[in-house]
Chimera marker file (.cmm) of the C-alpha trace (Angstrom):
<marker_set name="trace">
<marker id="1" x="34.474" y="-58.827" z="-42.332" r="1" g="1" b="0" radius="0.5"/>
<marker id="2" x="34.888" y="-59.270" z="-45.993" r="1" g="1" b="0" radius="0.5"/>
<marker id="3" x="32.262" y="-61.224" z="-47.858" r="1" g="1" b="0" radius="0.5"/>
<marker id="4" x="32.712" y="-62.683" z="-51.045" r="1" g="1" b="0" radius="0.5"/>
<marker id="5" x="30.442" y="-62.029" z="-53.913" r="1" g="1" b="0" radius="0.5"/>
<marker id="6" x="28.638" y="-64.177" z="-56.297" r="1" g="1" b="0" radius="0.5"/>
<marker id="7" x="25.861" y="-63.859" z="-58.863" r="1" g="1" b="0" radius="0.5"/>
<marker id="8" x="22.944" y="-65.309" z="-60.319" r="1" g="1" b="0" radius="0.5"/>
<marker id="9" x="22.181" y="-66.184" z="-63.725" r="1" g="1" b="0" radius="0.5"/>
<marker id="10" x="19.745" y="-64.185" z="-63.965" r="1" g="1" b="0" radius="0.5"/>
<marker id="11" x="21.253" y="-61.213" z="-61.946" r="1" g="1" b="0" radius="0.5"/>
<marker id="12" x="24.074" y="-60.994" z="-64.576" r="1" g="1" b="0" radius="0.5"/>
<marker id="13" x="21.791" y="-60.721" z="-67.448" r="1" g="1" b="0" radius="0.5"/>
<marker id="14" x="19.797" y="-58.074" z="-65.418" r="1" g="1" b="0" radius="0.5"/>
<marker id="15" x="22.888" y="-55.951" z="-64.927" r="1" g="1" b="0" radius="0.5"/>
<marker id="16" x="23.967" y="-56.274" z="-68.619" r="1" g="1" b="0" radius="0.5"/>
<marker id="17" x="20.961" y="-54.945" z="-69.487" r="1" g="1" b="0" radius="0.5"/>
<marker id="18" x="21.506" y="-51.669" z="-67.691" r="1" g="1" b="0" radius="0.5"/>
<marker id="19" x="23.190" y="-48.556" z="-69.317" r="1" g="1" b="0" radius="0.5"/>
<marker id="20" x="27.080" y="-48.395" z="-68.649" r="1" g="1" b="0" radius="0.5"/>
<marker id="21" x="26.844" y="-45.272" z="-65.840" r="1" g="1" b="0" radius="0.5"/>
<marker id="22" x="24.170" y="-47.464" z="-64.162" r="1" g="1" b="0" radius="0.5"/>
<marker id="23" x="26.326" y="-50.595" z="-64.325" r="1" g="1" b="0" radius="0.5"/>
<marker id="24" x="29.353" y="-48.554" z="-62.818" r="1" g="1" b="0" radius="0.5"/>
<marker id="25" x="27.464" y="-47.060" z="-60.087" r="1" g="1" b="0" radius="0.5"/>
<marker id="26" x="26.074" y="-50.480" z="-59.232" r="1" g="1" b="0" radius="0.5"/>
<marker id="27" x="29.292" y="-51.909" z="-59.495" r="1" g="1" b="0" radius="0.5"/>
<marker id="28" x="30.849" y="-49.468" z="-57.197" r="1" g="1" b="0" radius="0.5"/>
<marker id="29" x="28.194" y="-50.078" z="-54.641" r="1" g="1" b="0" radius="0.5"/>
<marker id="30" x="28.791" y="-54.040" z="-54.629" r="1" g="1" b="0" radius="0.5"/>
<marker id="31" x="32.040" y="-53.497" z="-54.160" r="1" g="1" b="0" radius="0.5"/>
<marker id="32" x="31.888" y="-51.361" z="-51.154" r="1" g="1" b="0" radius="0.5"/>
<marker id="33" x="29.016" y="-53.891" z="-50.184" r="1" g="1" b="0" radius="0.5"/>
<marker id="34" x="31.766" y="-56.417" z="-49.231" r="1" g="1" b="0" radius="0.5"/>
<marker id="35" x="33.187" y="-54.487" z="-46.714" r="1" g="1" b="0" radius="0.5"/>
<marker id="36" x="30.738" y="-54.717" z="-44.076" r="1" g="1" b="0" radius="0.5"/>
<marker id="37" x="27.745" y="-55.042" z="-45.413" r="1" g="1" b="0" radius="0.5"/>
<marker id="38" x="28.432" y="-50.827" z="-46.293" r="1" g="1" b="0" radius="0.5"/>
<marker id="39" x="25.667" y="-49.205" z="-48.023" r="1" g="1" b="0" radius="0.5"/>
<marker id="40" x="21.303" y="-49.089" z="-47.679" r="1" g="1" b="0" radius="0.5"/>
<marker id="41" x="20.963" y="-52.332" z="-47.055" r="1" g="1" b="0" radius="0.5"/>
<marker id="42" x="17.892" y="-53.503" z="-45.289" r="1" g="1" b="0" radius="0.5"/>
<marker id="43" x="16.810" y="-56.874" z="-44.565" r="1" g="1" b="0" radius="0.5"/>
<marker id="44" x="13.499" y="-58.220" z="-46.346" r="1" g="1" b="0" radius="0.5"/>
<marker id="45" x="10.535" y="-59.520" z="-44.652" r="1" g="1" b="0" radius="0.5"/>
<marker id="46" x="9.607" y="-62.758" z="-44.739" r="1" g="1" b="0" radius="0.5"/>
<marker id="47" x="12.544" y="-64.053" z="-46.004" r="1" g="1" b="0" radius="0.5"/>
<marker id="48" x="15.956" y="-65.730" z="-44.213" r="1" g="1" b="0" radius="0.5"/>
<marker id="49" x="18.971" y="-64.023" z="-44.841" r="1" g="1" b="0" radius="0.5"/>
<marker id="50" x="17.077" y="-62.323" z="-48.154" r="1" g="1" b="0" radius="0.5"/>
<marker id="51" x="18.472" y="-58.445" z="-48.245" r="1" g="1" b="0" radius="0.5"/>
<marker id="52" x="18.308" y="-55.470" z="-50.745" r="1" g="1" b="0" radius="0.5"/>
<marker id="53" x="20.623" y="-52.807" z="-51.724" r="1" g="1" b="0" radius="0.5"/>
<marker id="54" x="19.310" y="-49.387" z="-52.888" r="1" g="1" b="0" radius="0.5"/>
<marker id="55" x="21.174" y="-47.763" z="-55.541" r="1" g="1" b="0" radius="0.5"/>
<marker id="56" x="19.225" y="-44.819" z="-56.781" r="1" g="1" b="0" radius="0.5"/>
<marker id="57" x="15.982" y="-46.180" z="-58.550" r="1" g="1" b="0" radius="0.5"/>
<marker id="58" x="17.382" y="-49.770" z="-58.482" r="1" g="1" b="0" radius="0.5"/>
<marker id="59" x="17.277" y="-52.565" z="-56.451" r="1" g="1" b="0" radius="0.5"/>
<marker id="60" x="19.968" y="-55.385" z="-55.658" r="1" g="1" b="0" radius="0.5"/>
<marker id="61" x="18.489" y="-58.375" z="-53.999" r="1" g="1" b="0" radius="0.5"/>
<marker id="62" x="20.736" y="-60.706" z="-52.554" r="1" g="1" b="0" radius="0.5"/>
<marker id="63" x="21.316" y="-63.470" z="-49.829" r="1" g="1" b="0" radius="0.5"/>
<marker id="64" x="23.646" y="-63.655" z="-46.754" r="1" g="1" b="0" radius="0.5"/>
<marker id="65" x="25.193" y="-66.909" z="-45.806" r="1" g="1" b="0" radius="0.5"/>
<marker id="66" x="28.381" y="-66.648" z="-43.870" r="1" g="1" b="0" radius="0.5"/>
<marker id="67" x="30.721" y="-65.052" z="-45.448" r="1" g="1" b="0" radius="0.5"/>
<marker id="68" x="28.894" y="-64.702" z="-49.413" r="1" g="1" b="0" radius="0.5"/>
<marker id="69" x="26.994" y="-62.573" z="-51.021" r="1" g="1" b="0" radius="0.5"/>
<marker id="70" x="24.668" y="-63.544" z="-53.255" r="1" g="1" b="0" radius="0.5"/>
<marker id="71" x="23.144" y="-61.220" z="-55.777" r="1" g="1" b="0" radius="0.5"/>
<marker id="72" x="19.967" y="-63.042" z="-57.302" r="1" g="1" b="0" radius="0.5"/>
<marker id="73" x="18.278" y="-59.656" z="-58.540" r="1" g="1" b="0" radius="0.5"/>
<marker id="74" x="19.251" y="-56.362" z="-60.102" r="1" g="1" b="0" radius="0.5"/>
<marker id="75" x="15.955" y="-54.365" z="-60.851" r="1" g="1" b="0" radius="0.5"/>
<marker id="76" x="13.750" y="-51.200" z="-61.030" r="1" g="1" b="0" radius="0.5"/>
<marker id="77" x="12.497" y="-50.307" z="-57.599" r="1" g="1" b="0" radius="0.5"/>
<marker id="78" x="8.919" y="-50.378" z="-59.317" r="1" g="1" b="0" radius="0.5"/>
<marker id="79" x="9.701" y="-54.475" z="-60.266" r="1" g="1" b="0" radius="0.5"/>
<marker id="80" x="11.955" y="-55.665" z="-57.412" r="1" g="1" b="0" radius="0.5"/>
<marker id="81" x="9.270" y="-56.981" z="-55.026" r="1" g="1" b="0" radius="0.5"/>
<marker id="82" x="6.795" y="-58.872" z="-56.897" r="1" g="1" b="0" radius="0.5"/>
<link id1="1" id2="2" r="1" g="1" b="0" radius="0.2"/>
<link id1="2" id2="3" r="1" g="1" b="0" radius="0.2"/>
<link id1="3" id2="4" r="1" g="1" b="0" radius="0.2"/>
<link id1="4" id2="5" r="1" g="1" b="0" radius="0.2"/>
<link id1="5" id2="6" r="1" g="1" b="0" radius="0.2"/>
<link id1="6" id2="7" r="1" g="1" b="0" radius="0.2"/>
<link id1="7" id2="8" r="1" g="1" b="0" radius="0.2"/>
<link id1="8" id2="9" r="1" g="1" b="0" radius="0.2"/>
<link id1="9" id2="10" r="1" g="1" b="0" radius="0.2"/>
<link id1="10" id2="11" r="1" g="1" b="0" radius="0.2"/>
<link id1="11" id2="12" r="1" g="1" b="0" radius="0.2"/>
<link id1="12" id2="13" r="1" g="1" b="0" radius="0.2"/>
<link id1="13" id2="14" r="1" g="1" b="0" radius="0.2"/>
<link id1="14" id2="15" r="1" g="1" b="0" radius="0.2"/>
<link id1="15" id2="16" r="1" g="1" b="0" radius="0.2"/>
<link id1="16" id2="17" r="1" g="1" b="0" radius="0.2"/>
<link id1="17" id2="18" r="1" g="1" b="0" radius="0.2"/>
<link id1="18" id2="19" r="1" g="1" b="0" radius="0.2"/>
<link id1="19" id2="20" r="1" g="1" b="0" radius="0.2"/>
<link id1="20" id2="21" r="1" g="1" b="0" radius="0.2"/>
<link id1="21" id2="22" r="1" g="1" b="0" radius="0.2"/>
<link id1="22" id2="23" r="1" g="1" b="0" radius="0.2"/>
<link id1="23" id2="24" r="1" g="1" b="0" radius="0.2"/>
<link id1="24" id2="25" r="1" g="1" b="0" radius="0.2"/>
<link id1="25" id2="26" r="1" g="1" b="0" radius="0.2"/>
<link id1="26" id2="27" r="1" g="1" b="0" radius="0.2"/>
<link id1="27" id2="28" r="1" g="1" b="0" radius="0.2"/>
<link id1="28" id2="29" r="1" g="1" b="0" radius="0.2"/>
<link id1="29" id2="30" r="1" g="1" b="0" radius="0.2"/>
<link id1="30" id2="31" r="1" g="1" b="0" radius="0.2"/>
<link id1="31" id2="32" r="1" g="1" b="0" radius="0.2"/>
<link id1="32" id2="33" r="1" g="1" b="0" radius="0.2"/>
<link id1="33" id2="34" r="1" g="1" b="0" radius="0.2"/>
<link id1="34" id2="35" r="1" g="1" b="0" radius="0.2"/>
<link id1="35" id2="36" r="1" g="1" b="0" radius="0.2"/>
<link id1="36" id2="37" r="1" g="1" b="0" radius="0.2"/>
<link id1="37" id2="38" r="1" g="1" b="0" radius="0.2"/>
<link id1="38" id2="39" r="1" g="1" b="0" radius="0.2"/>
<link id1="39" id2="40" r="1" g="1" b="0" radius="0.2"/>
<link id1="40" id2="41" r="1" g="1" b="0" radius="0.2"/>
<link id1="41" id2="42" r="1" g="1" b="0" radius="0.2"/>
<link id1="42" id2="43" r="1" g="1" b="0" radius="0.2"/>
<link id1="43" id2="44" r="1" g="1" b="0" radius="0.2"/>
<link id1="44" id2="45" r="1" g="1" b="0" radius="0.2"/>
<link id1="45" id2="46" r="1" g="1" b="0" radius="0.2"/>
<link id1="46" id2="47" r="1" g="1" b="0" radius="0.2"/>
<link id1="47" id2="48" r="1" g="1" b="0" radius="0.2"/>
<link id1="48" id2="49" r="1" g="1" b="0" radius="0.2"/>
<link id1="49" id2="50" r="1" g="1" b="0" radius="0.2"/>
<link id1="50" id2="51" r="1" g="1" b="0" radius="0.2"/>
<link id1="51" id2="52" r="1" g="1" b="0" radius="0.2"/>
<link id1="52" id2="53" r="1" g="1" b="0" radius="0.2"/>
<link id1="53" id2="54" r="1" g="1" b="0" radius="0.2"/>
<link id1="54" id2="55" r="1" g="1" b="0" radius="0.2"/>
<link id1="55" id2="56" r="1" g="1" b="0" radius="0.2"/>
<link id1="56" id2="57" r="1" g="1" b="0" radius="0.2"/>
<link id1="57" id2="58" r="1" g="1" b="0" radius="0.2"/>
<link id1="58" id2="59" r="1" g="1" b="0" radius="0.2"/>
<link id1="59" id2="60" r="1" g="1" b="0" radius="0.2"/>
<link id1="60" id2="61" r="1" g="1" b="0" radius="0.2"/>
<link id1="61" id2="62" r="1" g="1" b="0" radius="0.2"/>
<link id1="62" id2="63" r="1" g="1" b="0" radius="0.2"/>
<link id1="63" id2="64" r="1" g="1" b="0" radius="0.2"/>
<link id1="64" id2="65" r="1" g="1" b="0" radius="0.2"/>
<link id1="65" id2="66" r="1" g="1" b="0" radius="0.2"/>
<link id1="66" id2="67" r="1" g="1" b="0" radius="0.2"/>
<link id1="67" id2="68" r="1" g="1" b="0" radius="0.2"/>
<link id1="68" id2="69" r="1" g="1" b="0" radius="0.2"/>
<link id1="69" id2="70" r="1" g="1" b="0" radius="0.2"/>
<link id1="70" id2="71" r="1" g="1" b="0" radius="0.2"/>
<link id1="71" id2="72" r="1" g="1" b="0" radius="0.2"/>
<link id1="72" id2="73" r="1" g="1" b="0" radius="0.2"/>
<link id1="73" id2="74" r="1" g="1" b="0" radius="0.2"/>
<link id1="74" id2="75" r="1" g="1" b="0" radius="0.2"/>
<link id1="75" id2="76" r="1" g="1" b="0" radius="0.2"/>
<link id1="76" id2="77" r="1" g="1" b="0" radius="0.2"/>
<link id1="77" id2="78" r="1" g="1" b="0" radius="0.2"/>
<link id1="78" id2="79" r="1" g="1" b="0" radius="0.2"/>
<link id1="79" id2="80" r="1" g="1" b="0" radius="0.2"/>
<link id1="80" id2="81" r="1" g="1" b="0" radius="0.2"/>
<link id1="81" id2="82" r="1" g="1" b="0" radius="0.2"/>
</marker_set>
């Protein structure tokens, strides 16, 4: 299944942030997140359809809804779950 993908206000100002290799890397990852849900994703607890995708020492929190993606969060790992 191929899932489209959306993001957050915040999200995009959290990835602009980043340096440009860290922005490509994370970009490369989302994209082969739509295929499948491809990658280290793990579900969170406590939270409905709430997942995370580990890219190196960075975390992308998003939710699942039927067939979208949507990235809320792009952070350290240190930051990502308070």
């Amino acid at each position: 299944m191929r899932y489209r993908i959306e993001f957050g206000d915040d999200a995009f100002a959290e990835l602009r942030a980043l340096p440009k290799e860290l922005r490509r890397n994370i970009g490369f990852r989302i994209d082969q997140l739509q295929d499948d849900l491809a990658g280290d994703v793990k579900k969170l607890k406590g939270g409905d359809n709430e997942y995370r995708l580990r890219v190196g020492g960075h975390r992308i929190l998003f939710a699942l809804e039927k067939d979208l993606v949507f990235v809320y969060a792009v952070r350290d790992r240190k930051e990502a779950y308070e």
